[in-house]
Residue, then its C-alpha position, 0 to 999 in steps of 0.5 A: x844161912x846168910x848168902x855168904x855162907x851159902x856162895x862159899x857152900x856153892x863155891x867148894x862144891x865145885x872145887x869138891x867136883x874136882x876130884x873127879x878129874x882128879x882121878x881120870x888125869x891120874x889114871x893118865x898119868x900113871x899109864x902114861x908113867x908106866x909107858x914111859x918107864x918100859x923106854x929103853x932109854x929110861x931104865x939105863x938111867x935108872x939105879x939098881x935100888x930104885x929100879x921098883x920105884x922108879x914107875x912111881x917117881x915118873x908118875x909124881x913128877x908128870x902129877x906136879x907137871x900136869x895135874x897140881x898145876x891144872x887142877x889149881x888153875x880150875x880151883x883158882x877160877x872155882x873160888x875166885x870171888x871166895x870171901x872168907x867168914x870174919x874172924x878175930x886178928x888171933x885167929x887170922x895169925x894162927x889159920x895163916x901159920x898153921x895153914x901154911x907149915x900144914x899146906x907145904x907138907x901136903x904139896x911135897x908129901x907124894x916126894x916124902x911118901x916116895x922118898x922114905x916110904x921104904x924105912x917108914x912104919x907099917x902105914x907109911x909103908x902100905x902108902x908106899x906100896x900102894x903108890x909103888x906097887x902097880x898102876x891101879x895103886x898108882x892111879x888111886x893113890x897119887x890122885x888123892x895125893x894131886x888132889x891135896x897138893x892142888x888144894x894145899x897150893x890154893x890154900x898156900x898161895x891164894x885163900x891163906x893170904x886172903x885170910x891174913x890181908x881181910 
């Protein structure tokens, strides 16, 4: 194994130690999601339809305040001296166009999971019962969810161009 190789292991062991933070801020963030949508306040606002969901939607939009931007800045600093391995011109183009339609996916699923997740097949649907359904599922899935969409977003934003632009 060539020293390279063996920094870049060395690097993404410590982006994969991550995902241990990941979970406790998740389990932050969906009880302080579920104490938030108890508020008075917060269920006047709320529809009707979306009164079930409503618990998820806090929780999603308290990960991408919180969670996604933290856990980048932590992979950020992680990888900073990340060298990719050398590769043809052909395949840095393909890598940069695929990586980057598959990483916007992954950032905005947790929205699509929530937002058609009710009319979606049986798998989409367990995934949004499970979101939806309570705080442990909440807390399990939405920091597997963050997880991704801090990893898509370094992909995105930092190791794609450091692909194109070697």
């Amino acid at each position: 194994m060539n020293p390279d190789q063996q920094q870049r292991d060395e690097q993404w062991q410590q982006v994969s130690r991550l995902f241990k933070m990941a979970m406790w801020l998740s389990a932050c963030l969906a009880l302080a999601a579920e104490a938030i949508h108890r508020l008075p306040m917060v269920k006047q606002l709320i529809e009707d339809e979306r009164a079930d969901d409503a618990r998820a939607w806090v929780y999603v939009a308290l990960m991408y305040l919180v969670s996604v931007p933290l856990l980048f800045l932590r992979m950020r600093r992680a990888l900073s001296g990340f060298k990719p391995p050398d590769n043809s011109l052909s395949t840095r183009v393909f890598v940069a166009s695929a990586g980057a339609l598959i990483c916007i996916g992954l950032i905005v699923l947790p929205v699509i999971v929530l937002e058609w997740g009710p009319s979606a097949a049986l798998r989409g649907q367990s995934l949004y019962h499970l979101l939806s359904g309570n705080v442990l599922g909440t807390a399990l899935v939405g920091g597997v969810l963050g997880y991704g969409a801090a990893l898509a977003a370094w992909m995105l934003f930092c190791g794609v161009p450091k692909v194109v632009l070697r």
